[in-house]
N, C-alpha and C positions, 0 to 999 in steps of 0.2 A: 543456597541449599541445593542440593544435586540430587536430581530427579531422573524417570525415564519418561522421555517423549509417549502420550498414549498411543500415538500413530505408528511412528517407525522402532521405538523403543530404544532409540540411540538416549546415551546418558546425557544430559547437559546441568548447565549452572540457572536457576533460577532464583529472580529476587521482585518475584511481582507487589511483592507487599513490600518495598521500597522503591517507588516512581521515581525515585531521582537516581536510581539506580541498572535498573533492570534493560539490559540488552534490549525488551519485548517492547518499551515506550517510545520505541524509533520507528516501530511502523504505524500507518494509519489502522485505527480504531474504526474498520469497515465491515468487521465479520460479525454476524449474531453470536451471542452467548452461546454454548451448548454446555451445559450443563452434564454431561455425562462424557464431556472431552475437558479434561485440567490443561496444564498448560504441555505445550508441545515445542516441539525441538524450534529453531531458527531457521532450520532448509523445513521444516512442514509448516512452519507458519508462510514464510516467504512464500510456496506452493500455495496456500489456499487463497492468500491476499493477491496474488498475481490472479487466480482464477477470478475471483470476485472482483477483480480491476476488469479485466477482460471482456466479463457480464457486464460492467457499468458501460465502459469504452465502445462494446459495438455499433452503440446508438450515439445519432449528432445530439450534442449536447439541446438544441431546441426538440430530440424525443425524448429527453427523458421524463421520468415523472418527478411529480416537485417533490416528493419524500428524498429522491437521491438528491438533488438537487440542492435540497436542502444539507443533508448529509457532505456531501463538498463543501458549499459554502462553509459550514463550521467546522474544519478538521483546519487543526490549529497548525501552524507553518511551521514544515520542517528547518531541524537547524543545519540539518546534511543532509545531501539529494542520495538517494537509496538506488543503487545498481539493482536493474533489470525491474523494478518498480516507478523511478523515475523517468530514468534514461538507462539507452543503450549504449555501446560502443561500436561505431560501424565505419570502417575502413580507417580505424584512427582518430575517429573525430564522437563526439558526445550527440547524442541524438535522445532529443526529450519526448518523452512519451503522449500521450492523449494525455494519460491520467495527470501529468505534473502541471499542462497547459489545463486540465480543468481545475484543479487546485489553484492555481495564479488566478485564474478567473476571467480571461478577458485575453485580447486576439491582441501583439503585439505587432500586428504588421507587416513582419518578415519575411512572409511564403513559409512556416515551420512545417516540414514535413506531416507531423503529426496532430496539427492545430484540428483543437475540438472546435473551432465555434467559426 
């Protein structure tokens, strides 16, 4: 069904009452309800879930509080890593985010740039 974004009011395709369908079930499930916001474009959604990573990411994963915490722990693994969500591209090479290392859950050893823990 084709809608307007309430935010930017760009036209897109929505099919949120079909999950095994809808573009919108690729990102994680981190933002509150608003109720008085329907569903919004793919560059406004991407925008708010990047802010709301952002807010989680500034603190070492030992500040946060255990409601986020808990929140990571249960967001169900993605089946494709999400550009500028996941990881970056920088000088050619993939660069994984805080957010994706808090999502795995645990410190691979590596030296990762961006390791939460």
């Amino acid at each position: 069904m084709s809608q307007n974004c309430k935010l930017c009011h760009a036209e897109f395709k929505c099919e949120v009452h079909n999950i095994e369908h809808c573009w919108c079930y690729q990102y994680p499930a981190i933002l509150p309800i608003d109720e008085t916001v329907n569903c919004i474009c793919e560059n406004c959604l991407i925008e708010k879930i990047s802010a709301r990573i952002k807010d989680i990411c500034m603190k070492d994963y030992d500040n946060l509080d255990r409601e986020t915490k808990l929140l990571i722990k249960q967001l169900p693994k993605t089946k494709k890593l999400l550009a500028d969500i996941d990881y970056t591209i920088e000088n050619g090479l993939y660069v994984f985010s805080k957010w994706y290392h808090l999502k795995r859950g645990y410190c691979c050893g590596n030296g990762c740039k961006n390791c939460a823990f």
